[in-house]
C-alpha positions as CSV (number, residue, x, y, z in Angstrom):
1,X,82.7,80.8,84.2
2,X,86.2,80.5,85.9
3,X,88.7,83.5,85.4
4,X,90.4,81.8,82.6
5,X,87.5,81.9,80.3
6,X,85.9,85.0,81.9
7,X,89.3,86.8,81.2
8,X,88.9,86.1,77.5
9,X,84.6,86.5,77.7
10,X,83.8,88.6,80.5
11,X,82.0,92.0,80.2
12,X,80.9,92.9,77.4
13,X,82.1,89.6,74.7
14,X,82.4,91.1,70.7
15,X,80.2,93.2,69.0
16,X,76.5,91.8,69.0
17,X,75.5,94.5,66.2
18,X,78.4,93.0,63.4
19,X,79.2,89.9,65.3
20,X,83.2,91.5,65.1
21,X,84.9,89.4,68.0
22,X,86.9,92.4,69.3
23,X,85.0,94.8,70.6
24,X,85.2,97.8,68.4
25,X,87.2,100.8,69.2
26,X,85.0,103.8,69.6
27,X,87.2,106.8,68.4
28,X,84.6,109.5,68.8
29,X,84.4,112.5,71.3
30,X,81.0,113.0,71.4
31,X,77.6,111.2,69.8
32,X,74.2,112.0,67.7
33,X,71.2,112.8,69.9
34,X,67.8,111.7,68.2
35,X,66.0,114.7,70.6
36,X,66.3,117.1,73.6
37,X,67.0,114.7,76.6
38,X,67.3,111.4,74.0
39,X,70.3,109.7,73.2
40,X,71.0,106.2,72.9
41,X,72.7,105.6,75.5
42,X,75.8,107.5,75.2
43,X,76.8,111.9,74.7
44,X,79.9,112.4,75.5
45,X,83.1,110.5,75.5
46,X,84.2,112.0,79.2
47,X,80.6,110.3,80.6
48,X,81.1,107.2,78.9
49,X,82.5,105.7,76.0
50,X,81.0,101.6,74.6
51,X,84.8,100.5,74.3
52,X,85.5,102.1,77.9
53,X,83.0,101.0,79.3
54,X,83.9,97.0,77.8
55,X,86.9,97.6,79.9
56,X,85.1,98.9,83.0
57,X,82.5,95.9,82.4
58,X,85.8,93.5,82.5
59,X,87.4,94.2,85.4
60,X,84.1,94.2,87.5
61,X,83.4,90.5,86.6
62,X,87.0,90.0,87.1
63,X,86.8,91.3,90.3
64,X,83.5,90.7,91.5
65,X,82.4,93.6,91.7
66,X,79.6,96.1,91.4
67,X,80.7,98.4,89.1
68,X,84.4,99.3,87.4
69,X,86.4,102.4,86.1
70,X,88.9,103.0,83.8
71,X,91.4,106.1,84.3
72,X,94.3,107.5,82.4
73,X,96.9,106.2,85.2
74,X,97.0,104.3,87.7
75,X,97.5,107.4,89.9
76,X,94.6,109.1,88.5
77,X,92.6,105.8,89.6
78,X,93.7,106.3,92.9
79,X,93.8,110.0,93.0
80,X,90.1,110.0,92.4
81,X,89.5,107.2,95.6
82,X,91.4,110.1,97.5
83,X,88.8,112.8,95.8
84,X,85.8,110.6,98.1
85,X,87.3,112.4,100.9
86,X,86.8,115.8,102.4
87,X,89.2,118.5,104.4
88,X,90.1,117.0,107.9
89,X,89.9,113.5,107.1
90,X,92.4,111.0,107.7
91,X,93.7,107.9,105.5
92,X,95.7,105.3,107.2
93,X,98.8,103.9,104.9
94,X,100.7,100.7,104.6
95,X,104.2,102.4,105.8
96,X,106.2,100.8,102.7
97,X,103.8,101.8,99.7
98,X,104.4,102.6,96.5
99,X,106.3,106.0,96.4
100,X,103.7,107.4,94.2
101,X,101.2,107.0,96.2
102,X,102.8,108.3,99.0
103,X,103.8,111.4,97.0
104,X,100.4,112.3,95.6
105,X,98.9,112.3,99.1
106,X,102.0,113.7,100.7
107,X,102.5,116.3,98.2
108,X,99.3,117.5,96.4
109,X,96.3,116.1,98.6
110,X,98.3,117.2,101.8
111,X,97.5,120.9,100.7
112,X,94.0,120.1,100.6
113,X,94.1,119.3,104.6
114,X,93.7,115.8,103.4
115,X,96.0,114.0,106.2
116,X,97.5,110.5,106.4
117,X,99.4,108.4,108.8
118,X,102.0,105.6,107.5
119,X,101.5,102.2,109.6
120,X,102.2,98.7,109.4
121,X,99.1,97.5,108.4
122,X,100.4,93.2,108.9
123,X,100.0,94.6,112.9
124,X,96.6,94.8,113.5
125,X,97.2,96.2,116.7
126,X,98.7,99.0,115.3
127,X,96.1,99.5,112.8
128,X,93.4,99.5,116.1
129,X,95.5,102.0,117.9
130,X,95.8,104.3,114.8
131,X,91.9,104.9,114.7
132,X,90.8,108.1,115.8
133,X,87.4,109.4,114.6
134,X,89.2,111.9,111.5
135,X,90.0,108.3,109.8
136,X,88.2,107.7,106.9
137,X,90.0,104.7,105.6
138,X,92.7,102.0,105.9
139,X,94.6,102.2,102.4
140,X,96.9,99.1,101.5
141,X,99.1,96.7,99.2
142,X,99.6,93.5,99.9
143,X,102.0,92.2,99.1
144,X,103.6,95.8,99.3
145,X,105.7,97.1,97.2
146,X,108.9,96.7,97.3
147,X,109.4,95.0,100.8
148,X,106.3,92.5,100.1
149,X,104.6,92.8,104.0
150,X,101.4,90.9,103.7
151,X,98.5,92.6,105.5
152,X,95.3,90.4,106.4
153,X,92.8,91.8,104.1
154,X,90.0,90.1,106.1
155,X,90.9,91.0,109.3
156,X,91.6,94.7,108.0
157,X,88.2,94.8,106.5
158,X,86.2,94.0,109.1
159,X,88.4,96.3,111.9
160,X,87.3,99.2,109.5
161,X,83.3,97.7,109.3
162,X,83.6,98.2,112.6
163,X,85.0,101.6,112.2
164,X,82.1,102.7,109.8
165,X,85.3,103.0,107.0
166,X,86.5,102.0,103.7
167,X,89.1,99.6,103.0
168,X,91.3,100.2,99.9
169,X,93.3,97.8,98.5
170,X,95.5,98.3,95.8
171,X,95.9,94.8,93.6
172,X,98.3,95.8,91.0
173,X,101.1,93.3,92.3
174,X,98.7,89.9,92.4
175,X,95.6,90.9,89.8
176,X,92.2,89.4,90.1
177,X,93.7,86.4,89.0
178,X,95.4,85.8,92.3
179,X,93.7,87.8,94.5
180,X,90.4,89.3,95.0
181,X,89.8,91.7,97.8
182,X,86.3,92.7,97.3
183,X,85.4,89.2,98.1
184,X,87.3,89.4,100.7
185,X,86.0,92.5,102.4
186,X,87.3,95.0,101.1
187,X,85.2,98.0,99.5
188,X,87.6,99.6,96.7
189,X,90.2,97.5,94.9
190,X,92.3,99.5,92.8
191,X,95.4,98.8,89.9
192,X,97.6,100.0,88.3
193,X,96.4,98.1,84.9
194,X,100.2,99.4,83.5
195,X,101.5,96.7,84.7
196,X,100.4,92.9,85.0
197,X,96.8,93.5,83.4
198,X,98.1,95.5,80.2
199,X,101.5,92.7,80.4
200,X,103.2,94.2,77.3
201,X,104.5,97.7,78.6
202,X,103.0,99.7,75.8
203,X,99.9,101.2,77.8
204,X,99.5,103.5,81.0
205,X,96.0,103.0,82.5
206,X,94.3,102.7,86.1
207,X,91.2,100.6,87.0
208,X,88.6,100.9,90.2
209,X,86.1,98.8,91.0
210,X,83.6,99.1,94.1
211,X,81.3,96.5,95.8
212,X,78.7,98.9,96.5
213,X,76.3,100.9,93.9
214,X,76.2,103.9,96.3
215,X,80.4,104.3,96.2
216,X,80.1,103.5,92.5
217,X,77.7,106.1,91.7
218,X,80.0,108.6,93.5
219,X,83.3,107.7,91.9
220,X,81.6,108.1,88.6
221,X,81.0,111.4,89.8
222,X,84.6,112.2,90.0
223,X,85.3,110.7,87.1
224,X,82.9,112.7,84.9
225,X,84.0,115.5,87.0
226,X,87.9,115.4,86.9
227,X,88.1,113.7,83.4
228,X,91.1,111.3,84.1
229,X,89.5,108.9,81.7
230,X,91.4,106.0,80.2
231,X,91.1,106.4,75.9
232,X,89.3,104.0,73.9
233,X,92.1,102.9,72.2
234,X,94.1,102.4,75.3
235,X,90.8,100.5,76.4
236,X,91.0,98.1,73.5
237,X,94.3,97.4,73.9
238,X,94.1,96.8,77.7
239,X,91.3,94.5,76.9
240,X,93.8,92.4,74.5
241,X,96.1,92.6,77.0
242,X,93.8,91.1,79.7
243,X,92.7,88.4,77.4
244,X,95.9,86.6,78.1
245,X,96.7,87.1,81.6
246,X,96.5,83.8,82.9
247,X,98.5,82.1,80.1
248,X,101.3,85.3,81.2
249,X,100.6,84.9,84.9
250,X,101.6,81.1,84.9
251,X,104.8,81.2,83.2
252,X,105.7,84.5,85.8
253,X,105.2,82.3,88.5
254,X,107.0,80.1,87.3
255,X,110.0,82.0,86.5
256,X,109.6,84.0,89.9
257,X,109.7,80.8,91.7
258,X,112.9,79.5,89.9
259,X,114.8,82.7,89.9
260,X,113.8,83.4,93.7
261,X,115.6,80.1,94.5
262,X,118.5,81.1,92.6
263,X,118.9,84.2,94.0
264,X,118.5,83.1,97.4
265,X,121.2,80.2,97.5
266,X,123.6,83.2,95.8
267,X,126.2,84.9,98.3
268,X,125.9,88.0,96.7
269,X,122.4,88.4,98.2
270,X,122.0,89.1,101.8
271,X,118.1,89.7,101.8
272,X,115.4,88.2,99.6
273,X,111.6,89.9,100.1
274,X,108.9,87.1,98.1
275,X,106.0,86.1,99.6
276,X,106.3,83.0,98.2
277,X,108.8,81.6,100.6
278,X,106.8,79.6,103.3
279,X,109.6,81.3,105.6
280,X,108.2,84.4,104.2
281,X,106.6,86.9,107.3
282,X,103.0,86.8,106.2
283,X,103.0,83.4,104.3
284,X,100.1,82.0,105.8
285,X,97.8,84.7,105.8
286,X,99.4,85.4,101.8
287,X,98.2,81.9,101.0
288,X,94.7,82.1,102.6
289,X,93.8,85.3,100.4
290,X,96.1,84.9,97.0
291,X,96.4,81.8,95.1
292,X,100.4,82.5,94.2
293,X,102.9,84.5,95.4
294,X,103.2,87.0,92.1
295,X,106.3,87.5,90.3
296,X,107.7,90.5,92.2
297,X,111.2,89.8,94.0
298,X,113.0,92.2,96.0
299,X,116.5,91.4,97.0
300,X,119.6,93.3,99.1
301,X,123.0,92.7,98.1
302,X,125.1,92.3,100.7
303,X,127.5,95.3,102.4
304,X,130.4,96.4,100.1
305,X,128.8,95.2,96.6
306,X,128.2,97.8,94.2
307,X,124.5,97.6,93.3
308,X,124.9,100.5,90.1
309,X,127.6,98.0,88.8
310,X,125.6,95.0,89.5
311,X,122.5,97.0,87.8
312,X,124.5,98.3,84.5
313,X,126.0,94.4,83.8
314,X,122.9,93.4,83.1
315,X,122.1,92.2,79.5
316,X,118.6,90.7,79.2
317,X,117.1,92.0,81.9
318,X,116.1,95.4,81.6
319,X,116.6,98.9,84.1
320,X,113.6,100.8,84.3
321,X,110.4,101.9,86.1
322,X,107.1,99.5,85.9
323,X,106.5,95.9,86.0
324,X,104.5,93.1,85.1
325,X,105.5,93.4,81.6
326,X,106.4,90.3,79.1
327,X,110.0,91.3,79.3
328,X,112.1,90.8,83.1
329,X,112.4,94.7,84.5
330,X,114.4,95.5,87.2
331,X,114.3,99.1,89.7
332,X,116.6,100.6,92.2
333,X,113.4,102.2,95.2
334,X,115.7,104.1,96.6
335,X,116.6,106.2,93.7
336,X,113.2,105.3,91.6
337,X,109.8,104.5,92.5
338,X,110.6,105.4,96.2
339,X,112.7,108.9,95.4
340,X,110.1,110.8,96.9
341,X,110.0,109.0,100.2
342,X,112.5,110.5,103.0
343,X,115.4,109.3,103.8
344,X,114.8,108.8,107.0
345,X,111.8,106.7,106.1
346,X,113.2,104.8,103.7
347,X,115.8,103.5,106.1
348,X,112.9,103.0,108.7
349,X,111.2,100.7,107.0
350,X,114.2,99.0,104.8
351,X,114.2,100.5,101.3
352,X,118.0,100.6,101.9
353,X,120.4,101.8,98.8
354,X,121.4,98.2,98.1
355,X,117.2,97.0,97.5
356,X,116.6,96.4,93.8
357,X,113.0,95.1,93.0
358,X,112.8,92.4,89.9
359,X,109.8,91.9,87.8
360,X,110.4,88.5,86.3
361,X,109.0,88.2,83.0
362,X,108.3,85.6,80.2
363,X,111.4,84.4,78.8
364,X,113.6,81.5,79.4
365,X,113.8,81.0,83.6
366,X,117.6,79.8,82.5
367,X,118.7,83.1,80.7
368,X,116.9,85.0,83.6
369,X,119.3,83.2,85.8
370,X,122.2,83.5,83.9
371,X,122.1,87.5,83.6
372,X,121.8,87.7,87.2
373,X,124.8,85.0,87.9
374,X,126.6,87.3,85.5
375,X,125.8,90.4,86.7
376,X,126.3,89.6,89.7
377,X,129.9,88.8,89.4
378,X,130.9,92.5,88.5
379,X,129.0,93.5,92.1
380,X,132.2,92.6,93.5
């Protein structure tokens, strides 16, 4: 099938037992055993759960993978990558991800001699150079987020085969309906499901999926073992969600293209990060691995605008954390999702005070347009 009818059909399609079309929501902790050692399949809700594991089912095909996983965030999906790896090891980072990500291995896995070093993963020669025998893996976004550097999954992929490491690529920003790294090398993809696979802003959930049944059968492991499982109602309605997602993904990219136009014509804006510029750093590689650009725009306003007025003008489009949503959200890095990086590093790699990061949603591309023209005005 292609992705728009596997989105809709993929995994595990309805209820075969009642013919239901949705596949039920299994609200139970735990589950009748016929003997000692004899169950039908299923015990306890922790190990596995029939809607969970419709969701799990889902993204695999999605992704073309072996096997998925559904967490409770997307941080606990990639806090349990990080649990594959053991005291002393060393995770190479794109320099300008998410500031979650940064904080939970800077911050908690840190303690547990768990080390990391931030690089530019789009230099490849960096990347080489950055290899010592600790490294375990080469964790990155592309597009990242906020500054949208594109990294050559293939190329990254097959630098770490040679390595004997893993490559970890976190999707949230494209979704397997733009971009697939496990067909592209990679051995873990990983999301943030919150955002564009959920679309409506009314779940929290992370997904995993592995190419390899060995990996799988070890992240299942940790997921058994540290419980940060997604709930079966959060698992039916991320499956609703997903059901739509390239209907939602369309009109995002065509808002983000319209809007990104808009916004780079305007005087108020000094830089403009979207990959899908073909003047864009990266735009070639982008458009050999991703089939669109996304609908992530991160823009600077130029020197002496005031981005809080700017950000509190704003009438339609909304301030808050998260993306990928229906509705158009907008972010300040420096004081948000990147809070927890260091100064110093934030100004290194460009998350400067004047960065906002705009998720364009679903509604009209001309009302989008006209909250930031408006908004804009009172920058100055």
């Amino acid at each position: 099938m292609k992705i728009e009818s596997l989105l809709i059909h993929g995994g595990i399609d309805g209820d075969k037992r009642t013919g239901a079309v949705s596949v039920p929501i299994y609200q139970t902790s735990t589950y009748k055993q016929d003997a000692i050692g004899k169950n039908r399949g299923y015990e306890y809700s922790r190990t596995g759960n029939p809607t969970r594991d419709a969701v799990e089912k889902l993204i695999a095909d999605l992704e073309e993978g072996e096997r998925g996983f559904a967490f409770s965030s997307g941080l606990a999906a990639i806090s349990s990558a990080l649990m594959l790896f053991h005291s002393g090891d060393k995770i190479i980072l794109s320099s300008n991800v998410y500031g979650g990500t940064f904080r939970v291995i800077d911050k908690v896995f840190k303690n547990f001699n768990l080390n990391y070093e931030l690089v530019d993963t789009s230099n490849l020669k960096k990347v080489k150079e950055s290899i010592t025998k600790d490294v375990k893996a080469i964790f990155i976004e592309t597009p990242t987020n906020p500054l949208m550097t594109i990294t050559d999954i293939r190329k990254i992929s097959q630098i770490a085969e040679e390595n004997k490491i893993l490559t970890i690529v976190d999707n949230t920003f494209m979704s397997p309906y733009l971009q697939k790294p496990l067909k592209l090398g990679a051995d873990i993809v990983l999301h943030s499901a919150t955002k564009y696979l959920g679309g409506h802003s009314d779940l929290i959930a992370g997904l995993l999926v592995v190419n390899d049944r060995e990996l799988g059968e070890k992240i299942h492991f940790i997921q058994n073992s540290a419980g940060a499982i997604l709930s079966p109602f959060d698992s039916w309605l991320l499956i609703r969600g997903i059901k739509t997602l390239s209907v939602r993904m369309d009109r995002h990219l065509e808002n983000a293209e319209y809007v990104a136009e808009f916004l780079r014509k305007n005087d108020a804006v000094d830089k403009i990060y979207y990959p899908g510029f073909k003047d864009h750093p990266g735009y070639e590689i982008h458009r050999s691995q991703a089939s669109g650009g996304g609908a992530v725009i991160s823009f600077v306003l130029k020197e002496g605008l005031d981005v809080n007025k700017f950000l509190k003008n704003l009438k339609l489009i909304t301030l808050g954390e998260s993306l990928g949503g229906v509705e158009s959200l907008i972010s300040h890095p420096a004081t948000m999702t990147h809070a927890t990086v260091p100064y110093e590093i934030r100004q290194e790699i460009g998350i400067v005070d004047n960065l906002v990061r705009l998720s364009v949603g679903l509604e009209n591309k001309d009302d989008i347009v006209e909250d930031l023209k408006n908004a804009l005005k009172f920058a100055k």
